[in-house]
C-alpha positions in Angstrom: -15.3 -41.5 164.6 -15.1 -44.8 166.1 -16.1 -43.7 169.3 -18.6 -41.0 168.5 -21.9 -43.5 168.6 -20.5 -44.6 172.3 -20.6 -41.1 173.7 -23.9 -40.3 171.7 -25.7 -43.1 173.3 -23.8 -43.8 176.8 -24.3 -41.3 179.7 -21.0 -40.3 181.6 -21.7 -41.4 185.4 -20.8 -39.5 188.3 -19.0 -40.3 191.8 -21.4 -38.7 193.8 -24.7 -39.2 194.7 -28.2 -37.4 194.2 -28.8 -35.3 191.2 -25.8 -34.7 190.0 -23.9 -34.2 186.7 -20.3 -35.5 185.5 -20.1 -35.7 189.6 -20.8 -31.8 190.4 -23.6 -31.5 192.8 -26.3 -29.3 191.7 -27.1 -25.6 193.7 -29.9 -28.0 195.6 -27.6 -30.1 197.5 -27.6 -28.2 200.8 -24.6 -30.2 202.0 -22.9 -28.1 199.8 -24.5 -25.0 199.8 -21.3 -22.9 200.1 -19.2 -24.5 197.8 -17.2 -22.3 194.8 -19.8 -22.3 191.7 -18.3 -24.2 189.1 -19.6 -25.2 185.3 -18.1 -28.7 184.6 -17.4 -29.1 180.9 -19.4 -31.2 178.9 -17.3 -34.0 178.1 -19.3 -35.1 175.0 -18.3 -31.3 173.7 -15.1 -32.2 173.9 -15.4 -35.4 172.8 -16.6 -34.5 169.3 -13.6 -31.9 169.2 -11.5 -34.8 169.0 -13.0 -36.4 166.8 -12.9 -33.7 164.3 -9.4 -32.5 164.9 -8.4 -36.2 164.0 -10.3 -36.1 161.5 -8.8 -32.4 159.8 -5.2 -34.3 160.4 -4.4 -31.9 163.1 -2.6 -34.8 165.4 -0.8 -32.7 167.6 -4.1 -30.8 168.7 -5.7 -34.1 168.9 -3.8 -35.3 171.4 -3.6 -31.9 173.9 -7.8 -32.5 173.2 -7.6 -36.0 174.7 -5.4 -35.2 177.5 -8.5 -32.8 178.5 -11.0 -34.9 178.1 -9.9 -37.5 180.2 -9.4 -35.2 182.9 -13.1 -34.0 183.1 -14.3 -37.7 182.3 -15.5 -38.6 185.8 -13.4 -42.1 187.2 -16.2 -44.5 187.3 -16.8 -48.0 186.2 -19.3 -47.0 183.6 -16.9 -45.0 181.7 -14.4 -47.4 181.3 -15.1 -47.9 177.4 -15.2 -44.4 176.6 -11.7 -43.9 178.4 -10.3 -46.9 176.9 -11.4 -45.7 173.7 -9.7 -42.3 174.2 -7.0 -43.8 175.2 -6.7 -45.6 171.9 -7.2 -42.0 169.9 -4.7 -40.8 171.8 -2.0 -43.5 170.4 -3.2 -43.5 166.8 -2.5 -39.7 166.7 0.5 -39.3 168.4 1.8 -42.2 165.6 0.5 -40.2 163.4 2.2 -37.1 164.7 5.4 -38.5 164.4 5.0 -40.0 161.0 3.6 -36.5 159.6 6.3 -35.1 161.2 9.2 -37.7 159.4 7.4 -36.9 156.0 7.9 -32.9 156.7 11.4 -33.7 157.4 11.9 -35.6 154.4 10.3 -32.9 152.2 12.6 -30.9 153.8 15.8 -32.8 153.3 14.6 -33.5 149.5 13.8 -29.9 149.2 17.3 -28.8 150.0 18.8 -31.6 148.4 17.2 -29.9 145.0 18.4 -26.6 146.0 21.9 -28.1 146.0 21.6 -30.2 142.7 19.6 -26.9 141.4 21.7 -26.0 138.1 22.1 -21.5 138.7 21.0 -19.5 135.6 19.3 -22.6 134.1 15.3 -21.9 133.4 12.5 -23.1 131.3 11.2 -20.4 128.8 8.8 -22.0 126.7 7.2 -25.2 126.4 4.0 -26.2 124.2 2.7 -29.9 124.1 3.1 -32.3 127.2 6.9 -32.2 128.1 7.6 -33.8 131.4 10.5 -33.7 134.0 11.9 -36.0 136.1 14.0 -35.6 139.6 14.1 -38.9 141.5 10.7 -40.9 141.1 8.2 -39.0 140.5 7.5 -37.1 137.0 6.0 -33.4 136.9 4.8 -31.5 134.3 7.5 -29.3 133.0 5.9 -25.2 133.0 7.9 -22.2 132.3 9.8 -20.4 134.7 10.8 -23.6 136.2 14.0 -24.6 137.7 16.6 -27.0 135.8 18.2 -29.5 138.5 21.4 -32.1 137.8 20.2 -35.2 136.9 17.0 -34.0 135.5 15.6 -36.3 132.6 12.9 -34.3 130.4 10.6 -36.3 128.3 9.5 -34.4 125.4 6.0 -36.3 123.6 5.1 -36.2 120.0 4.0 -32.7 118.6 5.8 -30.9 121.5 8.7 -28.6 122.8 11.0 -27.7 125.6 13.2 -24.6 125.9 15.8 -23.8 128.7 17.7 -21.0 128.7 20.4 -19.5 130.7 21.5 -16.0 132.0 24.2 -15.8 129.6 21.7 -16.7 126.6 22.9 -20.2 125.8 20.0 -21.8 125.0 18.6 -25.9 124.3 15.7 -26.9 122.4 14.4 -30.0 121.9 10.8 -31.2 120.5 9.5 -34.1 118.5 9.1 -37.4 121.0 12.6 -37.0 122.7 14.2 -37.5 125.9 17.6 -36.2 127.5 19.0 -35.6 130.3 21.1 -33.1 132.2 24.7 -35.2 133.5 26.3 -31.8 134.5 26.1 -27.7 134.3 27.1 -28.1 130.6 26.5 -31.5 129.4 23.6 -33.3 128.3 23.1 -36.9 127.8 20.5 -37.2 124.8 19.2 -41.1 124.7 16.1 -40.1 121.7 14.9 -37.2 119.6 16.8 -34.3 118.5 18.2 -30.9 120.3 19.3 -27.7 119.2 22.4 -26.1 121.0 22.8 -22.2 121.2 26.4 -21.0 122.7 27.1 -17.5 122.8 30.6 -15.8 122.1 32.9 -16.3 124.6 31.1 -19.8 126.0 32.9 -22.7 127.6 32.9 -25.9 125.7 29.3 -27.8 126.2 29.6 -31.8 126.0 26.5 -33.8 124.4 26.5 -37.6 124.6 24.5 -39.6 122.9 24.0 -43.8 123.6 26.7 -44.9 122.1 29.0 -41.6 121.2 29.7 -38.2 122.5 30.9 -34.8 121.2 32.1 -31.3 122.9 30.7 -28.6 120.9 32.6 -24.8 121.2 33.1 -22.2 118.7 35.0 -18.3 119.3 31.6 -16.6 117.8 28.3 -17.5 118.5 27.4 -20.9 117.1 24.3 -22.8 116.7 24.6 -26.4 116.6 20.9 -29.3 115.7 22.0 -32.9 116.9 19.5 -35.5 116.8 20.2 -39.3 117.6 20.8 -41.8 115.3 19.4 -45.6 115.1 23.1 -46.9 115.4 23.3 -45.1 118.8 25.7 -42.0 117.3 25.0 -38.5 116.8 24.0 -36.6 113.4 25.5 -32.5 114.0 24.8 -29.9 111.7 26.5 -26.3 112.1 24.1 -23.6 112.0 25.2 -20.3 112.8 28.9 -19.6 112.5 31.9 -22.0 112.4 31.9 -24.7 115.0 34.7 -27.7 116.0 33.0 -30.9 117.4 35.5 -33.5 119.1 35.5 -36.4 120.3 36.6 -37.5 123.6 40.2 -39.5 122.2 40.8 -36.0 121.4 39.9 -36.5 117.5 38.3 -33.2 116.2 36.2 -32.2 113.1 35.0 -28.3 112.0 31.8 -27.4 110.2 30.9 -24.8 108.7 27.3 -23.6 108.7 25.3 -25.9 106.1 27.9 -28.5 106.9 26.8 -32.1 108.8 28.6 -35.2 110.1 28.0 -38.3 111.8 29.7 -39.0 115.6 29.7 -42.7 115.0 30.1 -45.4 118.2 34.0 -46.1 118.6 36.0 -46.8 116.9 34.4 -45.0 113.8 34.7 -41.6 114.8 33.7 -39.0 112.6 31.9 -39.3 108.9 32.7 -37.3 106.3 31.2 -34.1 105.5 28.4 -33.1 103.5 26.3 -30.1 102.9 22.6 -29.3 103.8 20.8 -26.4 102.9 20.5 -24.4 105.9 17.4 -22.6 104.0 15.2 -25.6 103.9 15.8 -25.9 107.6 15.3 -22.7 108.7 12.0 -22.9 107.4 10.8 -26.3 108.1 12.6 -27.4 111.5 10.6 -27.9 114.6 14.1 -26.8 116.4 13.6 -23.4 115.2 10.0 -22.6 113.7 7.5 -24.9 115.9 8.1 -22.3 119.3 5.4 -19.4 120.0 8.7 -16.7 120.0 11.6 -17.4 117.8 15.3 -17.9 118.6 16.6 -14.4 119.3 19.9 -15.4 117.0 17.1 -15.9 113.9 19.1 -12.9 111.8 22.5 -14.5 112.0 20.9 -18.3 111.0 19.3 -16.0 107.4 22.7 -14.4 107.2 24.3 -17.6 107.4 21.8 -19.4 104.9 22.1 -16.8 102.4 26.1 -16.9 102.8 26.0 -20.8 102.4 24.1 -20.8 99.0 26.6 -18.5 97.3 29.0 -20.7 98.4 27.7 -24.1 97.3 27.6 -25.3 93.8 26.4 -28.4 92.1 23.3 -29.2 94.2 20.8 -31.8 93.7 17.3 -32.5 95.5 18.0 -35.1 98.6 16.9 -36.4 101.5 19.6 -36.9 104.3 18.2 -39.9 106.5 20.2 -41.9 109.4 23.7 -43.3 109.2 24.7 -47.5 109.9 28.7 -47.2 108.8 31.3 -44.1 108.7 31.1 -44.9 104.9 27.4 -45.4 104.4 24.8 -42.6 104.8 21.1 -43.2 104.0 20.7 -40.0 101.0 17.8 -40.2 98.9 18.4 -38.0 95.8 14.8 -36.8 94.4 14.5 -37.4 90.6 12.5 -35.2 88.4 9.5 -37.3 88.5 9.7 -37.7 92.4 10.2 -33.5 92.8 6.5 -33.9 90.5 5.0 -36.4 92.9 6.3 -33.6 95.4 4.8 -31.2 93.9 1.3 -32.8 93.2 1.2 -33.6 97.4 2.4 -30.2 98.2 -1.3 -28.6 96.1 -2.8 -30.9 98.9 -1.3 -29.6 102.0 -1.3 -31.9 105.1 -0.9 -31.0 108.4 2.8 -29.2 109.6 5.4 -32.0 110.0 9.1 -30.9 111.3 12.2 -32.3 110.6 13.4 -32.2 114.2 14.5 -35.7 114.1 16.0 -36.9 110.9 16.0 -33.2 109.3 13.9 -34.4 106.2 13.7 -32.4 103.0 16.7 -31.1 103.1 18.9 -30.4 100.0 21.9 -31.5 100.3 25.3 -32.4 97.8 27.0 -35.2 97.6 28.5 -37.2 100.6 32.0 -37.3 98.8 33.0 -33.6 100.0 
């Protein structure tokens, strides 16, 4: 270290006279020809020991080190720079053993503040893609198995997917470039992308904001609920599984019915009117439910409830159901004959896998006057 070249090139001087070393007369002295035999430590020894114990971080050591090395450094003039420079090792660790020692209490306190925030039967299951997760400052990579904490913000990138389960199989999904975060033990505040909500029978009410509007989500059965963000800062819902009622927080309610969607629409808009998707097309073409290594373990009931919804819809036409500006305006493309060619022509030239997780495109869909 700073020091080491001193004590390499400077001898350490003795008090007494003759041939002597650190001090100790040798067994030739005759003046002291009965005195205790005693090896003196070699100062330079434990010299470098400080040095490296410094150097390894180990302060605390470091300091008990200098302590003994100034003791066997003989008291003479000639020494003086290599105490004084001891002396100054001696400061700069036990600094550093304090601040080392704040940091570990810090951990500690941010440690157990987690453990408090820590949301119980919360866990990730799956993820694929870069999907990160944020607690105070600093982001992490988001792996399975780990813990889901209040206030956590996941960012989800393009071409990847989070899952989170709980103990009582409610489950959230979200892929596709988006980003949401948990505001309680059963909300979620979604600011971009899209999620997929999975209560079980017999679960509380679960509350999903979005920027600008916000819905509680509960159902008697088990329901399945795909919301994705919308460019005016609402929310676009579409019932999955079983029956669902969606309110809003004036206390203004609206049910769908698997297949069905609506628009949450920033106050004082409320809800849109209904309008039917088919939940076929997005059980096979949503990143929500096809893009994860193991499916959804509900994946029966969403066939069941597909095949149930085309015998009961009548009158359908080719369309794509896009965003939504106005509780009387919704962006619907329908596909014409020559389009569902066009469609044809690019599907015999098959591109990579795109989902729908964000604007559920390709669906089929009727009319918007339900």
């Amino acid at each position: 270290m700073f020091f080491v070249s001193l004590l390499a090139s400077s001898p350490f001087y003795g008090s007494a006279t003759g041939d002597s070393f650190f001090g100790f007369p040798t067994p030739r002295d005759d003046r002291l020809a009965f005195a205790p035999a005693k090896e003196p430590k070699d100062v330079s020894i434990l010299a470098r020991r400080v040095v490296k114990l410094y150097q390894e971080k180990r302060f605390k050591e470091t300091v008990v080190m200098v302590e003994e090395t100034l003791t066997e450094l003989p008291d003479v003039p000639v020494n003086e720079a290599i105490r004084e420079k001891l002396l100054s090792m001696r400061r700069l660790a036990k600094a550093k053993m304090i601040v080392a020692t704040y940091r570990d209490q810090l951990k500690e306190i941010k440690e157990e503040t987690l453990r408090r925030k820590m949301i119980a039967g919360l866990v990730i299951t799956q993820t694929y893609g870069t999907v990160l997760q944020r607690e105070s400052e600093e982001r992490r990579e988001a792996t399975a198995g780990g813990s889901v904490f209040l206030g956590t913000t996941f960012f989800v990138r393009k071409e990847s997917g989070l899952e989170i389960t709980s103990e009582n199989g409610e489950m959230i999904r979200s892929v596709d470039s988006s980003v949401f975060s948990f505001t309680g033990n059963r909300s979620v505040r979604v600011n971009e992308g899209s999620i997929l909500l999975h209560l079980p029978k017999g679960s509380p009410p679960f509350r999903m904001d979005g920027p600008l509007a916000g819905v509680t989500i509960e159902s008697d059965k088990a329901s399945t609920a795909l919301v994705s963000v919308t460019t005016s800062g609402g929310l676009k819902i579409i019932a999955n599984e079983r029956d669902l009622k969606a309110s809003l927080a004036k206390g203004v309610e609206i049910k769908l019915r698997p297949g069905e969607l609506a628009f949450a629409l920033p106050e004082p808009q409320g809800f849109s009117r209904k309008m039917d998707v088919e939940l076929s097309t997005i059980l096979m073409t949503a990143d929500l439910l096809t893009g994860f290594e193991e499916p959804v373990p509900f994946s029966r009931n969403l066939r069941l409830a597909a095949t149930m919804q085309a015998r009961r819809i009548k009158g359908r036409f080719r369309a794509v159901v896009g965003d939504v500006k106005t509780a009387d305006e919704f962006e619907v493309k329908v596909i014409d004959k020559d389009d569902q060619e066009k469609e044809a022509e690019k599907s015999a030239k098959p591109e990579k896998k795109r989902g729908i997780s964000r604007f559920f495109r390709g669906i089929r869909g009727r009319g918007p006057n339900k």
